[in-house]
C-alpha positions as CSV (number, residue, x, y, z in Angstrom):
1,X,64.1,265.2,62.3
2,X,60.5,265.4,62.2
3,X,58.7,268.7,61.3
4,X,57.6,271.7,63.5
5,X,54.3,270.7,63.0
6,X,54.4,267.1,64.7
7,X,55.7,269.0,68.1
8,X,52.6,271.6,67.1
9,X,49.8,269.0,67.3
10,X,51.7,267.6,70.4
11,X,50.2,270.8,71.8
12,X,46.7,270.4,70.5
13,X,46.4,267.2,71.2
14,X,47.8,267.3,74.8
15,X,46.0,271.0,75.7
16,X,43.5,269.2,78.2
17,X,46.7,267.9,80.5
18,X,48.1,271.1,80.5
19,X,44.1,272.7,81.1
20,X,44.7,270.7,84.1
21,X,47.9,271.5,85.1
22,X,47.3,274.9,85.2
23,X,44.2,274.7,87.3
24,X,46.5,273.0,90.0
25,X,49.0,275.6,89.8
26,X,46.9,278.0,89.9
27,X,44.6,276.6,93.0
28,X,47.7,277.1,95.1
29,X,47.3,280.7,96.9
30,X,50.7,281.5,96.9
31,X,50.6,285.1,98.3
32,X,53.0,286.8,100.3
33,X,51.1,285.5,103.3
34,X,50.3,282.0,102.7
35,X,53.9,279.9,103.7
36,X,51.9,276.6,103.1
37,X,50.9,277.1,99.7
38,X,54.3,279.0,98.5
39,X,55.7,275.3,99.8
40,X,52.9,273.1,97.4
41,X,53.6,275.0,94.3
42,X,57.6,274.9,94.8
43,X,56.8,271.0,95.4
44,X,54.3,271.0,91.7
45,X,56.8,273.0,90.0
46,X,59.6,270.5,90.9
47,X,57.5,267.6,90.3
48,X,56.5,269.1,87.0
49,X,60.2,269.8,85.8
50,X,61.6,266.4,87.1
51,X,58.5,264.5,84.9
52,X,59.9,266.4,81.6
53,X,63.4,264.8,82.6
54,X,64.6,268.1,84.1
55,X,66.6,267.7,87.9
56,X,64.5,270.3,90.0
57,X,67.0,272.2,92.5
58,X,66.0,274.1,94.9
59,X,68.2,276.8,96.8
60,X,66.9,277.9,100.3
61,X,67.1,281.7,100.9
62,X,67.1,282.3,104.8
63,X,63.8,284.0,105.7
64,X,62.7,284.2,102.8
65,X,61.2,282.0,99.8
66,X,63.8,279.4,97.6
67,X,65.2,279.8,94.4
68,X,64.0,276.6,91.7
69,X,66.1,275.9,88.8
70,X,66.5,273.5,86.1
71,X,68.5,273.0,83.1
72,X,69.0,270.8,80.3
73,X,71.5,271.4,76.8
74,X,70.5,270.8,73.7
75,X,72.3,269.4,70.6
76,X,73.7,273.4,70.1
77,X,75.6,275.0,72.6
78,X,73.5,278.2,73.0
79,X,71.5,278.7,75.9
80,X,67.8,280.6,76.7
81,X,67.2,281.6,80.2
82,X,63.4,281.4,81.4
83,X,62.7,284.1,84.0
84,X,59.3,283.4,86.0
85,X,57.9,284.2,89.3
86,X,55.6,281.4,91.3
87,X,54.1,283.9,93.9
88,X,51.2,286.1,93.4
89,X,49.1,288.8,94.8
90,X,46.0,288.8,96.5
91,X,42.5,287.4,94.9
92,X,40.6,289.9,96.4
93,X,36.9,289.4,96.8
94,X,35.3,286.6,95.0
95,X,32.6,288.7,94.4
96,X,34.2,291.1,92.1
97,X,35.0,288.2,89.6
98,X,33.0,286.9,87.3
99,X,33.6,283.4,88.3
100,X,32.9,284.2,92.2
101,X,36.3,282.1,92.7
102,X,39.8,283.9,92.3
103,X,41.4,280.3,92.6
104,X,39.7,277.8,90.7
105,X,40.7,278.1,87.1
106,X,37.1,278.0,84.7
107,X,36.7,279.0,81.7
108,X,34.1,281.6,80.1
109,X,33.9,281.5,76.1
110,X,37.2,281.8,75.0
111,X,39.1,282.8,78.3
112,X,40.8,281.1,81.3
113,X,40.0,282.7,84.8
114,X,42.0,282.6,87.7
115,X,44.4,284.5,89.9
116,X,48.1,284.2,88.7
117,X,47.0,282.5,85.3
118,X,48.7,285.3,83.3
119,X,51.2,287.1,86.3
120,X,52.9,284.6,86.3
121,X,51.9,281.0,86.7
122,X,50.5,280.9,82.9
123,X,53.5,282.3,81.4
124,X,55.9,279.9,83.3
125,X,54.7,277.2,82.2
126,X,53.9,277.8,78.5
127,X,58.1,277.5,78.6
128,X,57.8,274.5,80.6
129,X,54.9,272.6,78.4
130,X,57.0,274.0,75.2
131,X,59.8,271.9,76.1
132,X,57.7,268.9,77.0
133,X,56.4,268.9,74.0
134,X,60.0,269.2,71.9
135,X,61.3,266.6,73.9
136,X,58.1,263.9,73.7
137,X,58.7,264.2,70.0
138,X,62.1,264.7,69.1
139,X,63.6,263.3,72.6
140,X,66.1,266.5,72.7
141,X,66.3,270.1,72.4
142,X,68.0,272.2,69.4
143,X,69.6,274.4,72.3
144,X,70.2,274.5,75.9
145,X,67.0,275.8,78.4
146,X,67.3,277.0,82.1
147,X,64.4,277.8,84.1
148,X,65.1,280.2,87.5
149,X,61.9,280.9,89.6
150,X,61.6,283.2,92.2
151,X,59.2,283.4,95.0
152,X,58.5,287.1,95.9
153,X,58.6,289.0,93.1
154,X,55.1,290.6,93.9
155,X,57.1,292.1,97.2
156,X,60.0,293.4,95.5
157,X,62.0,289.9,95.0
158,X,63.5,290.2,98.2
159,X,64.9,286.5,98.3
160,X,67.1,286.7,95.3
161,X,67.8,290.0,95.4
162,X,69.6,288.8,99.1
163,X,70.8,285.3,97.0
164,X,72.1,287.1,94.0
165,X,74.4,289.0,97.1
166,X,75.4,286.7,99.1
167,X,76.0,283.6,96.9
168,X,77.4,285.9,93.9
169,X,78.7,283.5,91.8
170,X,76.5,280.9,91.9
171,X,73.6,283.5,90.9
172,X,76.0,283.7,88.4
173,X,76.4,280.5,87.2
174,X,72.6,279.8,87.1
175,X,71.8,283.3,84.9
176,X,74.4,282.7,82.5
177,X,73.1,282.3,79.0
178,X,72.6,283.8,75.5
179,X,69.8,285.7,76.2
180,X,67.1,286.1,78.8
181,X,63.5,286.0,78.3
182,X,61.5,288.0,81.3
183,X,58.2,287.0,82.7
184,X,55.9,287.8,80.0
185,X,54.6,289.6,76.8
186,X,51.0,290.5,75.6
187,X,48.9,289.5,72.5
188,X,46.8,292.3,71.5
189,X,43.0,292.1,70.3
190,X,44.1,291.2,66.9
191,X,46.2,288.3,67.3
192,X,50.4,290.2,66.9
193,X,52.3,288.8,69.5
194,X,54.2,291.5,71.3
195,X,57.5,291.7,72.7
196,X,59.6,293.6,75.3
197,X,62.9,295.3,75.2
198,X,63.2,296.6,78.6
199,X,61.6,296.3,82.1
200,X,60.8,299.2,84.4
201,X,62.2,300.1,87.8
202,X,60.6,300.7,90.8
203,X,61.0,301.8,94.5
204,X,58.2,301.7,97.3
205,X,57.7,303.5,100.3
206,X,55.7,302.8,103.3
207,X,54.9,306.5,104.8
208,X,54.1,307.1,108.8
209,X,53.1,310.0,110.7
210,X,52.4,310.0,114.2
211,X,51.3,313.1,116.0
212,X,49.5,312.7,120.0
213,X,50.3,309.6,121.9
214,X,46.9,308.5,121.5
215,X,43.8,309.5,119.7
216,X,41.5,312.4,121.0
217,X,37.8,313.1,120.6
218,X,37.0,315.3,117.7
219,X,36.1,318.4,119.6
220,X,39.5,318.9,120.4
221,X,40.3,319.1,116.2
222,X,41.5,322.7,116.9
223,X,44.2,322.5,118.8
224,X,45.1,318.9,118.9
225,X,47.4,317.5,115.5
226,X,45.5,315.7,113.5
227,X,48.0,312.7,111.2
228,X,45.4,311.9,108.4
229,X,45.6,315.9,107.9
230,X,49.7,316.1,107.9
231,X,50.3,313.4,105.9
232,X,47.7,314.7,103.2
233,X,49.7,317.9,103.3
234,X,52.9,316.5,102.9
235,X,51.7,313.7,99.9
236,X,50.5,317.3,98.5
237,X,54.1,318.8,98.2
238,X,54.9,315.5,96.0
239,X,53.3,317.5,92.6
240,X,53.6,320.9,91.4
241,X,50.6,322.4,89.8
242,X,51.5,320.9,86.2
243,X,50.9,317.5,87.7
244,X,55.1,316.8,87.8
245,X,56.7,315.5,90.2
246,X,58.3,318.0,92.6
247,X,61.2,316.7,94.4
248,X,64.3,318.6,93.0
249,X,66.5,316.5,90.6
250,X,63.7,314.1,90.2
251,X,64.0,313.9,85.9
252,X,67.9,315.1,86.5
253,X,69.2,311.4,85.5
254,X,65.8,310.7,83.0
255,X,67.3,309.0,79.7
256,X,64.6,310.5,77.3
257,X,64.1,308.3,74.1
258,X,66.8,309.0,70.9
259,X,65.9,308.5,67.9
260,X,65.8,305.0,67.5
261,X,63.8,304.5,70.7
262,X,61.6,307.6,69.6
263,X,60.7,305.3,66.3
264,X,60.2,302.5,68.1
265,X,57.4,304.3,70.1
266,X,55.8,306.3,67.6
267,X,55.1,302.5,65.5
268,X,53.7,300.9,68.6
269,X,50.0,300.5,68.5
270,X,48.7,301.8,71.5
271,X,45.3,302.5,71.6
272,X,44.5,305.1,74.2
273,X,40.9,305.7,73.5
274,X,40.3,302.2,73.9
275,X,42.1,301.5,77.2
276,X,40.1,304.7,78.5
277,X,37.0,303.2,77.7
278,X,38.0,300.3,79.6
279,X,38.7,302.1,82.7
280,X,35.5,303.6,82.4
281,X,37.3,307.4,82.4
282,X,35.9,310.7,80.9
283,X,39.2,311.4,80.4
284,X,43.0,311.1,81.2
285,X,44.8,313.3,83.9
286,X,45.4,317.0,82.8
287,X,43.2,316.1,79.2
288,X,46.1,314.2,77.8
289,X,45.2,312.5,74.5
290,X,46.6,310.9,71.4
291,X,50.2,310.1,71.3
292,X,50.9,312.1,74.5
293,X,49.2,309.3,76.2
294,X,51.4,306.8,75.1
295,X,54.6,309.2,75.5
296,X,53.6,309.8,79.3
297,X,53.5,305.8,80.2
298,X,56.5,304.8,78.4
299,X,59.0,307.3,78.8
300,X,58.2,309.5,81.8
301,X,58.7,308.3,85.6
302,X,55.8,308.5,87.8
303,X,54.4,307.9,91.0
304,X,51.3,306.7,92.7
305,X,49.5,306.9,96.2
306,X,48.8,303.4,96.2
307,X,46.9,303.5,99.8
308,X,46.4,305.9,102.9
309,X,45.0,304.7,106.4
310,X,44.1,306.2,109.3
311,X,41.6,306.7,112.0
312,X,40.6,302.5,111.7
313,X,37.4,304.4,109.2
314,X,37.2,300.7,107.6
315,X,36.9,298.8,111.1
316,X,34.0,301.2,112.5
317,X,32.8,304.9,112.5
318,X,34.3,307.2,115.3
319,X,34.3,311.0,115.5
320,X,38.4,311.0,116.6
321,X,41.3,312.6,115.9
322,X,44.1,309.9,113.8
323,X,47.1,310.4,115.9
324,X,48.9,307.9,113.6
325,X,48.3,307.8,109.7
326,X,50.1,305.5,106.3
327,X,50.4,305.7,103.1
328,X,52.2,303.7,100.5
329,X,54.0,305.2,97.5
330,X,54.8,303.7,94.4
331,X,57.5,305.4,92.1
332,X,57.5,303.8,88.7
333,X,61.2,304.4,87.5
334,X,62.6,305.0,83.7
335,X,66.5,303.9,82.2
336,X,68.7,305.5,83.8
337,X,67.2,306.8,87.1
338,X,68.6,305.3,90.4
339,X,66.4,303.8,93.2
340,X,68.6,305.0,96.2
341,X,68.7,308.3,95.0
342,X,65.1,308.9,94.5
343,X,64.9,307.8,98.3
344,X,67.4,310.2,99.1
345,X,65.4,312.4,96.9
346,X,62.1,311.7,98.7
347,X,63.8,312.3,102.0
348,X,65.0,316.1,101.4
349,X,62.0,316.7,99.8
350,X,60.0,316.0,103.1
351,X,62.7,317.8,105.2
352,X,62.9,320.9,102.7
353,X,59.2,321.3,103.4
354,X,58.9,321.1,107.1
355,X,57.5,316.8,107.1
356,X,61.1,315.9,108.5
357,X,59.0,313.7,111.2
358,X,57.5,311.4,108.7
359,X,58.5,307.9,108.9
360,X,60.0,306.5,105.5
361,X,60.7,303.0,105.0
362,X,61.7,301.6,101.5
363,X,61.4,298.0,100.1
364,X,61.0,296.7,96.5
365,X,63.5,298.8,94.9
366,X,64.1,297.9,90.7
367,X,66.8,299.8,88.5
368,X,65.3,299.9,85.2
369,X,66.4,297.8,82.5
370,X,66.8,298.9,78.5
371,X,67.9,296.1,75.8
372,X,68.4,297.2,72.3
373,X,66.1,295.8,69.6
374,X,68.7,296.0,67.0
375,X,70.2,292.5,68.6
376,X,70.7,289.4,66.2
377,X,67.6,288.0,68.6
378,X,65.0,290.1,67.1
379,X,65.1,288.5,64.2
380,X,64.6,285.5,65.0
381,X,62.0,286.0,67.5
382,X,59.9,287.6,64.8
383,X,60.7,284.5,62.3
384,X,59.4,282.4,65.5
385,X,56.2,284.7,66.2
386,X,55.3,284.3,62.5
387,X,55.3,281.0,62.4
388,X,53.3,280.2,65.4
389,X,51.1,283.6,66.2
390,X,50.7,283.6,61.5
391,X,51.0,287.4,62.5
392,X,53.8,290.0,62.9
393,X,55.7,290.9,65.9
394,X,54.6,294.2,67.6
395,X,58.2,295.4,69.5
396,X,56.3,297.5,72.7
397,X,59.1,300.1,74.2
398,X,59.1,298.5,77.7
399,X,57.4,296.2,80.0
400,X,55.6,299.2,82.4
401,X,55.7,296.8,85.2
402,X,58.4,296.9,87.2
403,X,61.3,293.6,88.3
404,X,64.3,292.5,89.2
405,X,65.9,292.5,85.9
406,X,69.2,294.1,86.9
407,X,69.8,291.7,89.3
408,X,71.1,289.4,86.0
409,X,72.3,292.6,84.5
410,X,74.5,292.8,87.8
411,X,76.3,289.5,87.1
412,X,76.1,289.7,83.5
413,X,76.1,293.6,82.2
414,X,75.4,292.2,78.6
415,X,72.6,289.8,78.9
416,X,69.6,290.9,76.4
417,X,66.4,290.3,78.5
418,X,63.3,290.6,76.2
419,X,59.8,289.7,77.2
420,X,57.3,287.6,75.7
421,X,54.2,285.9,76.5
422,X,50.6,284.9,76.5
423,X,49.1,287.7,78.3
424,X,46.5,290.6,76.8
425,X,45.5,294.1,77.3
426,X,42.8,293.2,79.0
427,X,44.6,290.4,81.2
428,X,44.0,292.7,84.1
429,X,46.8,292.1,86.4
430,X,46.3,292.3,90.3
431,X,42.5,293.0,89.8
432,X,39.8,291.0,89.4
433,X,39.0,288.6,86.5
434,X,42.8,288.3,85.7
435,X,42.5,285.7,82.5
436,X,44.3,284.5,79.4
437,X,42.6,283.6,76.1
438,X,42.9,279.4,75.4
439,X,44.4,280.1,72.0
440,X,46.9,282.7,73.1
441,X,48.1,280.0,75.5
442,X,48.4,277.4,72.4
443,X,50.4,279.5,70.5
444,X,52.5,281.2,73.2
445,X,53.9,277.7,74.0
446,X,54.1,277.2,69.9
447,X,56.4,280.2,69.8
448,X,58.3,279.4,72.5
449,X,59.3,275.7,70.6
450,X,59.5,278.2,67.0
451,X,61.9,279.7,68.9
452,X,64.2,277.1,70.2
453,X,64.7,276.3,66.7
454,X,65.1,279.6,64.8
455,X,67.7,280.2,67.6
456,X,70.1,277.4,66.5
457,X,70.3,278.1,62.7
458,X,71.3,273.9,62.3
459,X,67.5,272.9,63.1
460,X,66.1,275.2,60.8
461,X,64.8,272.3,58.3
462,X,62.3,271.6,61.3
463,X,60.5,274.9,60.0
């Protein structure tokens, strides 16, 4: 057995291959509307497994984007299951970063640049070059690794949500393992790797209200019905005057922290002053400060106008009345609310108050998932984190993004799913300038291989 720190310098030494490799998988614009490049980075990703020695499979969801897999044991029997996604949003405009390019990775200082090089394509393949390099040096793994990739988890995952249905058991088959770990963590400013013991739910709505038959100059504006006004009205019924969300029963099924959770959260380092500076705010809604901050985004649902059209304003001024007008909603969701039932919810609301005409259609619905940190796995994780990060692990409540987590919950009601990864507060997500520091990257894929061998007690004189 050769020591940990062969398979480290493995890393170092072989960082510029995997520079590279994530500037291809990162050139590929795989968005919910690009087909073609969704195709090229399934075909890198399979390429990429099958040059490690991993058989790539593939499984075709019908209308929607295919499922990739790989596996390979290890000398113990125990088994971590990788959780990535390969699509990802929108660049945006080039113009807002500050490489002028959202998909060609470059570096600035310290940091990598490029959509999907933290959410998710950097994450996923920090597991991937972790096992290359355990398996260039040692030629086997201390336990068993499966990798399951998903497509379109930026839409709501609607391909394996439908493949975790309709082929049940193989779903099944493929999430079985000792423990899961999700998409991704953070590293904070001062170097603690954090992890995740939960991911949030979600549901979305896309809202519709159509008055006229057409549109109508504005001089008829007091008589005719004017959309963009009806569904403002309606979108204000949503909060009361304490900026709470109004539908009845909303916080009815709300699992409020205990006292474990409640100790958990008052340890986390959150630094709300700091994260208001960065968003360039005077202050938070309704003055909140301090520890109330932190309380609101980690253990109180919410929801969020995410985007209204109507009237075509963007395309070209015109003095008309909208006779058709959208919004989205976004309803970020806490253990043990139900996504159905906020719909249902949602829909009495609007009938209760007269809006019984607005169009609702849901997609990219998430139960939210909880997994105690008092599991055998925390330890070990936070033997692993020391050894590669040289700093503590910071436990964070929850991953506030939402996912499909309880689809593996669904087929196996035990599986821990904890998150971890080489992402910061400042990796900035869906915006512009998404990035990931070089060393976080290094040592991300150095705890991963920590980790593989704190998890099978046998190869602990590795460490």
């Amino acid at each position: 057995m050769k020591s940990l720190s062969a398979i480290f310098e493995y890393v170092d030494t072989h960082f510029p291959e995997m520079y590279q490799e994530l500037g291809e998988i990162c050139a590929y614009r795989s968005t919910a509307e690009n087909e073609e490049d969704r195709n090229q980075v399934r075909d890198f990703l399979c390429r990429k497994l099958d040059s490690i020695g991993i058989i790539p499979q593939q499984y075709p969801v019908e209308n929607g984007n295919s499922i990739i897999y790989g596996e390979l044991s290890g000398t113990d029997p125990h088994r971590i299951l990788f959780y990535n996604h390969y699509d990802v949003v929108d660049g945006g405009d080039p113009k807002t970063w500050h490489t002028n390019t959202p998909y060609c990775l470059e570096t600035v200082q310290d940091k990598m640049y490029a959509r999907g090089i933290s959410d998710d394509k950097g994450s996923l393949l920090t597991r991937v070059h972790a096992v290359q390099a355990i398996l260039a040096v040692e030629r086997k793994l201390p336990v068993g690794v499966k990798f399951l990739w998903e497509g379109d988890e930026e839409i709501g995952s609607p391909s394996m949500a439908r493949f975790a249905k309709e082929s049940r058991e193989t779903f099944k088959r493929l999430a079985e393992a000792d423990v899961c770990l999700w998409e991704n963590g953070r590293v904070d400013e001062e170097g603690h790797p954090w992890v995740r013991y939960g991911v949030r739910g979600s549901c979305c709505f896309n809202l519709t209200v159509r008055t006229a038959k057409a549109e109508a100059h504005t001089r008829l504006s007091a008589v005719v019905p004017n959309a963009a006004w009806r569904l403002c009205e309606a979108l204000a019924t949503l909060k009361d005057n304490e900026g709470r969300i109004a539908m009845e029963g909303f916080y009815d099924r709300v699992k409020w922290p205990d006292q474990e959770d409640q100790k958990i959260l008052d340890e986390f380092p959150y630094d709300a002053d700091m994260e208001k500076r960065n968003l360039g705010l005077a202050e938070y809604l309704a003055g909140t400060e301090g520890n109330e901050v932190k309380k609101k985004i980690y253990t109180e649902p919410c929801f969020c106008v995410c985007g209204l059209d109507a009237g075509g304003l963007f395309q070209k001024p015109k003095g008309i009345i909208p006779n058709v007008a959208r919004a989205m909603l976004s309803f970020e969701l806490v253990a043990d609310m139900d996504p159905d039932l906020v719909e249902r919810q949602l829909r009495e609301h609007f009938c209760k108050h007269g809006f019984g005409d607005i169009e609702i259609e849901s997609w990219g619905k998430n139960v939210p998932v909880k997994t105690p940190v008092g599991i055998p796995f925390t330890d070990q994780l936070r033997e692993a984190s020391e050894i590669a990060f040289g700093k503590p692990l910071v436990i964070e409540p929850l991953q506030l993004g939402p996912g499909p987590a309880h689809l593996f919950r669904s087929v196996w009601p035990e599986l821990p799913i904890v998150g971890i990864g080489p992402g910061n507060n400042s990796s900035n997500h869906h915006g512009p300038n998404e990035n990931l520091k070089i060393e976080d990257y290094k040592k991300a894929v150095k705890q991963c291989i920590a980790l593989l061998y704190t998890y099978d007690k046998e190869s602990e004189e590795a460490l």
